[in-house]
Biotite code that builds the C-alpha atoms (Angstrom):
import biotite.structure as struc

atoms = struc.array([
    struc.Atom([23.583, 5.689, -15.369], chain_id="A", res_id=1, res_name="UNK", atom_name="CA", element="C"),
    struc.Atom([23.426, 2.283, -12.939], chain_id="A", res_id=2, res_name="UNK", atom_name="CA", element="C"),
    struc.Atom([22.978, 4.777, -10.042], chain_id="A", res_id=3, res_name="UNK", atom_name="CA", element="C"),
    struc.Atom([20.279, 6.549, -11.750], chain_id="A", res_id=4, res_name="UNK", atom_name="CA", element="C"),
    struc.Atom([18.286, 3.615, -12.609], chain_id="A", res_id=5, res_name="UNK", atom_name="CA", element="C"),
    struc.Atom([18.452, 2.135, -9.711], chain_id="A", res_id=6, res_name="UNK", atom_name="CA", element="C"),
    struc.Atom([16.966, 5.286, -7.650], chain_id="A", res_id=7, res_name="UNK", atom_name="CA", element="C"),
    struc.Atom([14.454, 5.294, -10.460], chain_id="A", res_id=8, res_name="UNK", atom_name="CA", element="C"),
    struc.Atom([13.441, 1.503, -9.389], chain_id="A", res_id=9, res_name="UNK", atom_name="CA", element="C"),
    struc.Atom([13.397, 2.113, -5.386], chain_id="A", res_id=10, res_name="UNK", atom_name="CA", element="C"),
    struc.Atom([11.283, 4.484, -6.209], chain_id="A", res_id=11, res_name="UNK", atom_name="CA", element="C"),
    struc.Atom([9.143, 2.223, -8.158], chain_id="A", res_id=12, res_name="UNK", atom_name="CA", element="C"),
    struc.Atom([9.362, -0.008, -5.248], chain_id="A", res_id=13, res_name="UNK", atom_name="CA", element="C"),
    struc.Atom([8.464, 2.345, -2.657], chain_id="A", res_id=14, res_name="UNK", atom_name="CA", element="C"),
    struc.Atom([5.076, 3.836, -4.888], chain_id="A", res_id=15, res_name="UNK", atom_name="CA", element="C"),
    struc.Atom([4.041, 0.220, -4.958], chain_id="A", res_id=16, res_name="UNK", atom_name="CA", element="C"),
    struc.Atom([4.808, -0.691, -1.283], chain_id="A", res_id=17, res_name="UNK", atom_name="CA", element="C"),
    struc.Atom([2.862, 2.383, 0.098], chain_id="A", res_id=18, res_name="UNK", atom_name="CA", element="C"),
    struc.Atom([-0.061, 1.836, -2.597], chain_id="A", res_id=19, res_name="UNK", atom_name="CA", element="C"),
    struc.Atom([-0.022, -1.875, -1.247], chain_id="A", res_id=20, res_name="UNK", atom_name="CA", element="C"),
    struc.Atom([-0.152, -0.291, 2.522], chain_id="A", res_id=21, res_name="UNK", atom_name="CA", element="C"),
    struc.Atom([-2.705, 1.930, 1.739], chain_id="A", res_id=22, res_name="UNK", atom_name="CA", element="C"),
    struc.Atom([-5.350, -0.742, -0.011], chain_id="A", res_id=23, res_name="UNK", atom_name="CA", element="C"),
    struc.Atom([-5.321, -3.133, 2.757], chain_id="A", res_id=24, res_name="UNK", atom_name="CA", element="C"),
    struc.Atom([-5.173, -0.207, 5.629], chain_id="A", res_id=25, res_name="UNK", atom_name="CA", element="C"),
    struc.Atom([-8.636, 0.326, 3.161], chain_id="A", res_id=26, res_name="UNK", atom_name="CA", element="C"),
    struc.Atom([-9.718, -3.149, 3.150], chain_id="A", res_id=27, res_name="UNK", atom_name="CA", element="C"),
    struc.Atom([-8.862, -3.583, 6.756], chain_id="A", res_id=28, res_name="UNK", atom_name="CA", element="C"),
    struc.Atom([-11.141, -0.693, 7.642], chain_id="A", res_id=29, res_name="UNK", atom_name="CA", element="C"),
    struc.Atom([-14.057, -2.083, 6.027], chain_id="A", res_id=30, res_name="UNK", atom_name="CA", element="C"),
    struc.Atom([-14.148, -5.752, 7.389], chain_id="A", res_id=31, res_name="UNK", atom_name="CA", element="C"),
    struc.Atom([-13.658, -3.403, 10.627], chain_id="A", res_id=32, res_name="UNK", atom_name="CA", element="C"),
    struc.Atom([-16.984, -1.363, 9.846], chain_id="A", res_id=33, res_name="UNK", atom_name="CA", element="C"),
    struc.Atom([-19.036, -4.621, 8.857], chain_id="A", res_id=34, res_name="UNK", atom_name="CA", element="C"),
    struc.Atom([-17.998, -6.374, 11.807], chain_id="A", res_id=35, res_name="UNK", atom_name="CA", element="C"),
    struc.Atom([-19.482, -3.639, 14.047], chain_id="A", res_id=36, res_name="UNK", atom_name="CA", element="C"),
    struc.Atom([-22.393, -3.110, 12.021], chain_id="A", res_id=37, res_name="UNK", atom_name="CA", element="C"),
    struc.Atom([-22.997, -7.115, 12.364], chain_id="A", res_id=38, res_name="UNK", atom_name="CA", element="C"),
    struc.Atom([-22.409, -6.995, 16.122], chain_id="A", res_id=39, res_name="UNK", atom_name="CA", element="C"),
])
């Protein structure tokens, strides 16, 4: 039972890490696209 919940939080973990990636991949693209567009 431990085991299991602790492969159900590293999972948990690892959803939230890649979600956290992914939004400021997303935010870094657009301050990337308005600082061209204002060059």
């Amino acid at each position: 039972m431990c085991y299991q919940a602790m492969k159900k939080l590293i999972a948990r973990l690892h959803n939230s890490a890649s979600s956290v990636l992914k939004l400021s991949g997303a935010t870094f693209l657009v301050n990337l696209s308005v600082k061209t567009k204002n060059m």
